[in-house]
Structure formats: C-alpha cells, structure tokens
C-alpha positions in Angstrom: -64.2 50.3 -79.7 -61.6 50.9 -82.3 -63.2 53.7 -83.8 -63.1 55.3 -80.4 -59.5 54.5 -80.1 -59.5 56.0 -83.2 -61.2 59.2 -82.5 -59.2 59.8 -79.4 -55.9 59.2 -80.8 -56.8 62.0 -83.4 -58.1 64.3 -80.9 -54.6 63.5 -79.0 -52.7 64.2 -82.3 -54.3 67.4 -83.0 -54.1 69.2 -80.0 -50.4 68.1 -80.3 -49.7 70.0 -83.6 -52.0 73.2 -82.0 -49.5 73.0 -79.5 -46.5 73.3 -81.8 -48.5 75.8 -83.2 -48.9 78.2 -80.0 -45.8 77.5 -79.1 -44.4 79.0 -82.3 -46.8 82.3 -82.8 -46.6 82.6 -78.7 -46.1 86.1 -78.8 -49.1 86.4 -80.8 -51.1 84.6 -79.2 -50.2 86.3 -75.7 -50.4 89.6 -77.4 -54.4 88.5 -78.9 -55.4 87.1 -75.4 -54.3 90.3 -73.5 -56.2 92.1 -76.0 -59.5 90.2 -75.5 -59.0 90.9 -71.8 -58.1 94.6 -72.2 -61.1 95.0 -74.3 -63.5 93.2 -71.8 -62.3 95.5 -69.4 -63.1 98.7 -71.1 -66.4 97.6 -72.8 -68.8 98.8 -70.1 -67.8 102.4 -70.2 -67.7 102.1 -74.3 -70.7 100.9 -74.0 -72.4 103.8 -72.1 -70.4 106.3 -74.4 -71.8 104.4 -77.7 -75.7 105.2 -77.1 -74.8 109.0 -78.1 -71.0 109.1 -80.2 -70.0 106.1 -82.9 -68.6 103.3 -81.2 -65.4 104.2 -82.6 -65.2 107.5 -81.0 -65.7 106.3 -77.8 -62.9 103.9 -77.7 -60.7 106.0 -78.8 -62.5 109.2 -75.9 -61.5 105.8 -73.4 -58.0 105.4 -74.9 -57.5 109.3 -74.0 -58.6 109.0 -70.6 -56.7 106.0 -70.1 -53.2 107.8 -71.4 -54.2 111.0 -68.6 -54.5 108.2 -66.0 -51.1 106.6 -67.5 -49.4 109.9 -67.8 -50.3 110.8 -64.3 -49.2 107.7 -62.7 -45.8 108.0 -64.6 -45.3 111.7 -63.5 -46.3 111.4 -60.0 -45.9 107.4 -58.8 -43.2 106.2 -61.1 -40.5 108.0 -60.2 -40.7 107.6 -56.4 -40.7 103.7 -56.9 -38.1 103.7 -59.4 -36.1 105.2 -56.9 -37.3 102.6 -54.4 -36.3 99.5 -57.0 -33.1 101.1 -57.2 -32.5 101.7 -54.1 -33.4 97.8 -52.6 -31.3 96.9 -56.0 -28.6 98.2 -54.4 -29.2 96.9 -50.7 -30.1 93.7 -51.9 -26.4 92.5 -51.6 -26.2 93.6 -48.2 -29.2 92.3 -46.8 -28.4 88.9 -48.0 -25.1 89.7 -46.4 -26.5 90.5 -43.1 -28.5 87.3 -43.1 -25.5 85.3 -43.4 -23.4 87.2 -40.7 -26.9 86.1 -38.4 -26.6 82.7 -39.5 -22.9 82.4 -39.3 -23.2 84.1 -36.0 -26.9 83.4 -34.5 -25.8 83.8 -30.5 -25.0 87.4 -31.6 -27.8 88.2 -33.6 -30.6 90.4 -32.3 -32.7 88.2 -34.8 -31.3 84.8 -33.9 -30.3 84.4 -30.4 -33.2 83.8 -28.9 -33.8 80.5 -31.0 -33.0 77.1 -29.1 -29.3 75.9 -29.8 -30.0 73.2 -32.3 -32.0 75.6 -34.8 -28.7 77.8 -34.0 -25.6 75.4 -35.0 -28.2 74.6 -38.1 -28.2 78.2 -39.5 -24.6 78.4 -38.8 -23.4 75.2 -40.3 -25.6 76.4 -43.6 -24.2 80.0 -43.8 -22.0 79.7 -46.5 -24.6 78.5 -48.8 -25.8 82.0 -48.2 -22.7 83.5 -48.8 -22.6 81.9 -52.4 -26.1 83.0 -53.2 -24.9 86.8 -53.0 -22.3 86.2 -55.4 -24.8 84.6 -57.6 -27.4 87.1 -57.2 -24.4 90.0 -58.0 -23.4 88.0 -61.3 -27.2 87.2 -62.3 -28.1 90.5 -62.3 -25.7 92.3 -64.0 -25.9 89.4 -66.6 -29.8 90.1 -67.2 -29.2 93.9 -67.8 -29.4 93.3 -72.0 -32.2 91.2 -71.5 -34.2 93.5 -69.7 -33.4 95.7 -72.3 -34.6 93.8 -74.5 -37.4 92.6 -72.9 -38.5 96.5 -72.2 -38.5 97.1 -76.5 -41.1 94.2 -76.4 -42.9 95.1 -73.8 -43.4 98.7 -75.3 -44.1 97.3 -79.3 -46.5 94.5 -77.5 -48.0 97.4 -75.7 -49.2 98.8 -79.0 -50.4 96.0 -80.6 -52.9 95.6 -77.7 -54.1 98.7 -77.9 -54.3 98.4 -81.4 -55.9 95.0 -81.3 -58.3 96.0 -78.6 -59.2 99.2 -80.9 -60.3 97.0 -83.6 -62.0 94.3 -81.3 -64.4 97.0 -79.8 -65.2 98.6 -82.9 -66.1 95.9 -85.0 -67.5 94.2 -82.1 -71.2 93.7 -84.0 -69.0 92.6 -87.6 -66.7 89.9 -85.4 -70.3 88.9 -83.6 -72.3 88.3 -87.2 -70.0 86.7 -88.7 -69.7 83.8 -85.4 -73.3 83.5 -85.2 -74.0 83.1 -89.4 -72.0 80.3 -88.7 -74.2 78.6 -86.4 -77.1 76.7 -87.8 -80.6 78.3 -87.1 -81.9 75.8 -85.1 -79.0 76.2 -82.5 -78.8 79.6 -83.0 -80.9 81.0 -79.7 -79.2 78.5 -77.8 -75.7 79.4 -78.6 -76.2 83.3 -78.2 -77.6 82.7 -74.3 -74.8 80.6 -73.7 -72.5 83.0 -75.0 -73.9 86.0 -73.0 -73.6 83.8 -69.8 -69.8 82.9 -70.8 -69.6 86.5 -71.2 -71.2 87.8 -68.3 -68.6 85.2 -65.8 -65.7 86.3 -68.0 -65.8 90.3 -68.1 -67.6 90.2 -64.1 -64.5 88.3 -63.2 -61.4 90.3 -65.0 -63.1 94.0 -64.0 -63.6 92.3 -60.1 -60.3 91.0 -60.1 -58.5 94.4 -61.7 -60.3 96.4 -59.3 -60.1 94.1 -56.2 -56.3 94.0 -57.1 -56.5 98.1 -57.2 -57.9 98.1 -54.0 -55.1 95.4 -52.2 -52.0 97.1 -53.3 -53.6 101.0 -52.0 -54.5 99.2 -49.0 -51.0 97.1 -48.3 -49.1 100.5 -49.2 -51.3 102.3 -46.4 -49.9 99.3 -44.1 -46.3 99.9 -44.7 -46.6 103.6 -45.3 -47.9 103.6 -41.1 -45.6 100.8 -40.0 -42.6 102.6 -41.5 -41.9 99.6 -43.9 -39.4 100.7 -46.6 -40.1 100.4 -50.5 -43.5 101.0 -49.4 -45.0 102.3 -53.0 -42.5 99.5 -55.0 -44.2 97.1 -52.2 -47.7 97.8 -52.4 -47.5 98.1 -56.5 -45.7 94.2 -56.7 -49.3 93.1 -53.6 -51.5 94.5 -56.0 -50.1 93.1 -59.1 -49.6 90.0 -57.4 -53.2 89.7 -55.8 -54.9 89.2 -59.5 -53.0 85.6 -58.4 -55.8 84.1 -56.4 -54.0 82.6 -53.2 -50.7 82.8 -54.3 -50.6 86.3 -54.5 -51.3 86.4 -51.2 -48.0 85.0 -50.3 -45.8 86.6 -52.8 -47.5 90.1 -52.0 -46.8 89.8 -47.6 -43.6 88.3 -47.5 -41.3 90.8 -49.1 -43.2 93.0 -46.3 -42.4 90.9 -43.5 -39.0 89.8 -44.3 -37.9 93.9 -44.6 -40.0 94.4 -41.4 -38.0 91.5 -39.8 -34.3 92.5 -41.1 -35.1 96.4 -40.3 -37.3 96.6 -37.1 -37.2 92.4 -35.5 -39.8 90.1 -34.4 -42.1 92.3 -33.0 -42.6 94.8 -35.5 -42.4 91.8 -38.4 -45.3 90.1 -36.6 -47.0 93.5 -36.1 -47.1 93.6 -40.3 -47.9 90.6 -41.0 -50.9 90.1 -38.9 -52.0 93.4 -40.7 -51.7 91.8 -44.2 -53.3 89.1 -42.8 -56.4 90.7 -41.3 -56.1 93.1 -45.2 -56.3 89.4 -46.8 -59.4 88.2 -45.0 -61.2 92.0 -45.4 -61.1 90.9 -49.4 -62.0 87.4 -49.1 -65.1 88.2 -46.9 -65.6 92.0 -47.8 -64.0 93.5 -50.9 -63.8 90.4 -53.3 -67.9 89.6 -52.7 -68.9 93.1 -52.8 -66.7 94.0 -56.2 -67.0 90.6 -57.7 -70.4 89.6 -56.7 -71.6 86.1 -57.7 -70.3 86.5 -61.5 -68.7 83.2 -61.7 -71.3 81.3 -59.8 -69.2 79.2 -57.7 -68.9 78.1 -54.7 -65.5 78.8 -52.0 -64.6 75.4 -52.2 -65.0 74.8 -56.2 -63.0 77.5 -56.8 -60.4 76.7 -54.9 -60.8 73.1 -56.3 -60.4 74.6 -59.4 -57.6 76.4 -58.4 -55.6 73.5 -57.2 -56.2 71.4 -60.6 -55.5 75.0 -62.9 -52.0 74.8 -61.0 -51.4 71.3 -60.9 -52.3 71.0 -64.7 -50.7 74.2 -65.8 -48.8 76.7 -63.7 -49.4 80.4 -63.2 -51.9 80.5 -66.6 -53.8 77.9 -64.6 -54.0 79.8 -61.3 -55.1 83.0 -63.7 -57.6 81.3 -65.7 -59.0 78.4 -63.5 -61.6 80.7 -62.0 -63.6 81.7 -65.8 -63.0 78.3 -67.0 -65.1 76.7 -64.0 -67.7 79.3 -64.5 -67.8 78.3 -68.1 -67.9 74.6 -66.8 -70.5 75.2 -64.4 -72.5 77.0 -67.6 -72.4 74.1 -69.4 -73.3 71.7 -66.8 -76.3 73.5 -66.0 -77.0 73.2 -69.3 -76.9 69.8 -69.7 -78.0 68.9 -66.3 -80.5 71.6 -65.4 -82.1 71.6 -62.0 -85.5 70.4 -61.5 -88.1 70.6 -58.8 -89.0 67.6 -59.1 -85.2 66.8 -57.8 -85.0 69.5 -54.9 -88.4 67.6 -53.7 -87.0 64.4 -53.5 -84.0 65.8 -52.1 -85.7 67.7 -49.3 -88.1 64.8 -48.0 -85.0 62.9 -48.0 -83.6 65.2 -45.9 -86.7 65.5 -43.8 -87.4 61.5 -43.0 -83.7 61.6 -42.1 -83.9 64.5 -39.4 -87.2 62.0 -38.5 -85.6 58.9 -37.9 -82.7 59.9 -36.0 -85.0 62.1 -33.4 -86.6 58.8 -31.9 -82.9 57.2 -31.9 -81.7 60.6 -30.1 -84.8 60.3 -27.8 -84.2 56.5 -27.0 -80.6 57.0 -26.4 -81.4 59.8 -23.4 -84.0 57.2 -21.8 -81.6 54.8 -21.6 -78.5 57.0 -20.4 -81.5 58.4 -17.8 -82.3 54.7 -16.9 -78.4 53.5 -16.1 -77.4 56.6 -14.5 -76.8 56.6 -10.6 -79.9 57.8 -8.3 -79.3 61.0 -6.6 -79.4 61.3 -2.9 -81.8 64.1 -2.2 -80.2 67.3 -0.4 -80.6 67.5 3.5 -82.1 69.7 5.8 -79.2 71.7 7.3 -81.2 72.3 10.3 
C-alpha cells in the first residue's frame, strides 16, 4: 500500500513540475500545438500532391495556395469588416447608453413597456449600474490599445513560426515517424502503429470537420443577417463561425450578438424572427452538416460527447471544450482495446433482452384480462324502432 502511496505521490509531483514547465515555455508550447493542428489540416492535400512532386514541394505548392486564399480574403472581406468593427466600436457607447435610458425609463420604451410593472421598477432601479458600465467600457478600451498592439506583433511572429513549424512537421514527417517507432520495442511495435493510425484518423477527421463545419456556420449566419438587414453582418458571421469550432458554446456566443442588435435596431418581432433562424441554422449542423462533414470520425455517441464536453469544461475551461471531443475518441480507442467486444457478450446480451420482452408479454396479457374482468358490463344498444 505504501509503495502505491508512493507511486502516486510521484506521479502527483511530476505532473506538478511539467506544469511549471508549460506554464513557463507557454508560448511555445501554444505555438507547437497550433502547429500539429495546422499541419493535420493540410496533410490530406500534401498527401495527394506527394505521389508525383517531393513532399517538400508540395507543402510549400499548399503554402502558396493558402497565401492566394489569404490575400484574397484580406483584399476583398477584410476591409468591409474592419469597417464594421469600427464602426460598432464606435456605437458601442451609445447602445449601452440607449439600454440604460430603456431601463431608467421602461414605460417609455418601445422595448420595455410592454413588460409587467414589477420587471419595470427592477430595470429602473438597476439603471445606473448600466450607466457605470459605459464609463468602464470607454476607459477599458482605450486602455487596451498598447496591448493590442502588442498583442498584434505576437500574433504576426507566432504566425510564422507555425508556418515554419508546420513546414518542417510535414516534410520530415517519415524522419519524426522512425525515429518514434525505433523506440518502441518489436514485440509492441504492430500494436502501437494501429493504435496510432486510429488516434490519427479521430484527430485529423475531427479538426478538418470542425474547420470546415465552422466555414460553413459563419457563410450561413452571414446569409441570415445579410436578409434580415442585421448590421455588422460580415464582422457577425466571421466572430459565429470562429466561435462554432466551440462545440455548444459557440452556439451561444455566435446568436446573441445577432439578436441583441436585432432587438436594439428593429424590437421583438424582428429579434425573435433572427433568432429562430439561428436556431433552426444550429440544428441544420447538428443533424445535417456536422454528420455529413464530420462522419463518425470520433466514434462517439451524442450523449458521450456531450459528457465529455461537460467534464473538458468543468476540468479545464475553453482548452477543455476544444479538446474534450479527440481526447474521448482517443479514450474510447483505448478502451476498445483493452475491452474489445465479443460475440460471445452481444449473445448473452440479446437473449437477455429477449426473455425480458418474454416475461413481461404474459404480465401485459394478465393485466388486460383482469382490467376486462372488473370493468362494467355494457348495456347493449336498442332498437330505435
């Protein structure tokens, strides 16, 4: 018992000083982990390009057409947002100062008025609250403007090293592999390289589905507000999009800037109008888009992965909710590897099943005599004539 005491206790102590670690080469390791993902993304289509050019050349032929697509966006979609960030940058003020005049004042509010009286003396009781939240939000914002400077130079240099990182990951993809299965001993050898194509197959199925299920959100939620006449429609459907990769959450975070605009510009009507809309988007990808694009990569089930979902976030915040999904998968590898599934179990199982549907038939049967046997007699109909 002591020597498990023992082992746990180092086990405890280790992953403590690998946390100091991380939490000191953090940029690194954020920077290496993008990289893996960035380079799982574009392996299929290096892939196809390495059976005729060196692997080499056909990153870098993907890095090309991935700049166009880049330089494109920029010359054509950035500007119009930009414009659109500034613009709700600027109006940001005011619209929290509208929604303090409607709470300070919610008889006269179009918005408000029609709420019962209690709700109304509420909201007007907690207006100034509002009121100081503006003068926050002014101060905060203009006292962030060297950090997202700053933030921007890292951005751009961390940019680079992924695509540098990513470069190198792909091209010496068969070095990295040889050198990580050497190290396994022979005898484990097969085993480990099936398990690692498995791991590989949940973990690159589930960051293209997601990239491209997310691509497919924000085009549809700007097509919403571009026909509903939602303002910051492009800046709104970019922040859904990048949002949706969020499984759940995203949801939340990628309507309600919608709505809330919807609600301040148009009223009730319109706001519901938009948000049943997102709503009906939402439940196109969880029945439609997210099976068809994802498939069954992960292997789970709707309910484990939102189990795993809940414990990610619970555990450890938004990197939870982001990698919850692959690590099940993984989890679920290794289970079945440890607990495969027999035939002889799904036998025993089914009979079960079967002299269970048996035994409660006669009960069913039984119970209907006897209702039949205590139930009233019926007086037969008479002749009218």
């Amino acid at each position: 018992a002591l020597q498990i005491v023992a082992l746990l206790l180092g086990i405890g102590l280790l992953f403590w000083m690998l946390g100091l670690v991380l939490a000191r080469i953090e940029l690194v390791v954020t920077v290496t982990l993008i990289s893996i993902l960035f380079s799982y993304l574009i392996y299929p289509v290096v892939k196809r390009l390495a059976r005729r050019m060196p692997r080499a050349v056909a990153v870098l032929l993907v890095y090309a057409a991935a700049m166009l697509i880049f330089v494109l966006f920029v010359a054509y979609l950035v500007p119009p947002i930009a414009a659109q960030a500034n613009e709700l940058a600027r109006a940001y003020p005011q619209i929290l100062a509208q929604m303090q005049r409607a709470f300070a004042e919610p008889q006269n509010s179009p918005l408000l008025r029609d709420l019962p009286p209690q709700i109304r003396s509420l909201l007007a009781e907690n207006a100034g609250r509002l009121g100081q939240e503006v003068g926050n939000a002014a101060s905060h914002v203009a006292g962030q403007t060297i950090a997202i400077v700053t933030g921007a130079i890292h951005a751009v240099v961390a940019t680079f090293l992924v695509f540098v990182m990513s470069f190198f990951f792909i091209a010496d993809l068969d070095d990295i592999q040889g050198v990580f299965f050497r190290a396994v001993p022979k005898k484990r050898r097969e085993a480990v390289i099936s398990f690692a194509v498995e791991c590989d197959q949940v973990i690159g199925g589930f960051i293209r589905g997601q990239v491209i299920v997310a691509l497919v959100v924000g085009v549809l939620a700007t097509i919403i507000m571009l026909l509903t006449h939602v303002k910051y429609a492009l800046l709104l459907g970019l922040i859904t999009g990048i949002a949706d990769i969020i499984p759940y959450v995203g949801a939340v975070v990628g309507a309600a800037p919608a709505v809330l605009i919807s609600l301040i510009t148009f009223g009730w009507a319109h706001a519901l109008l938009v948000l049943v809309l997102f709503v009906l988007m939402y439940e196109a990808e969880g029945h439609f888009i997210a099976p068809t694009v994802v498939g069954h990569s992960v292997g789970l089930s709707p309910l484990a992965v939102l189990v795993a979902l809940l414990i990610g976030g619970e555990a450890f915040g938004l990197i939870g909710l982001l990698l919850a999904v692959p690590a099940a998968g993984i989890l679920r590898i290794i289970l079945v590897r440890f607990f495969p599934p027999t035939t002889e179990g799904e036998r025993v199982l089914e009979a079960a099943r079967t002299t269970h549907a048996e035994t409660k038939q006669p009960q069913a049967v039984a119970a209907a005599a006897s209702a039949a046997a205590t139930a009233p007699p019926t007086e037969p109909p008479q002749d009218a004539s």
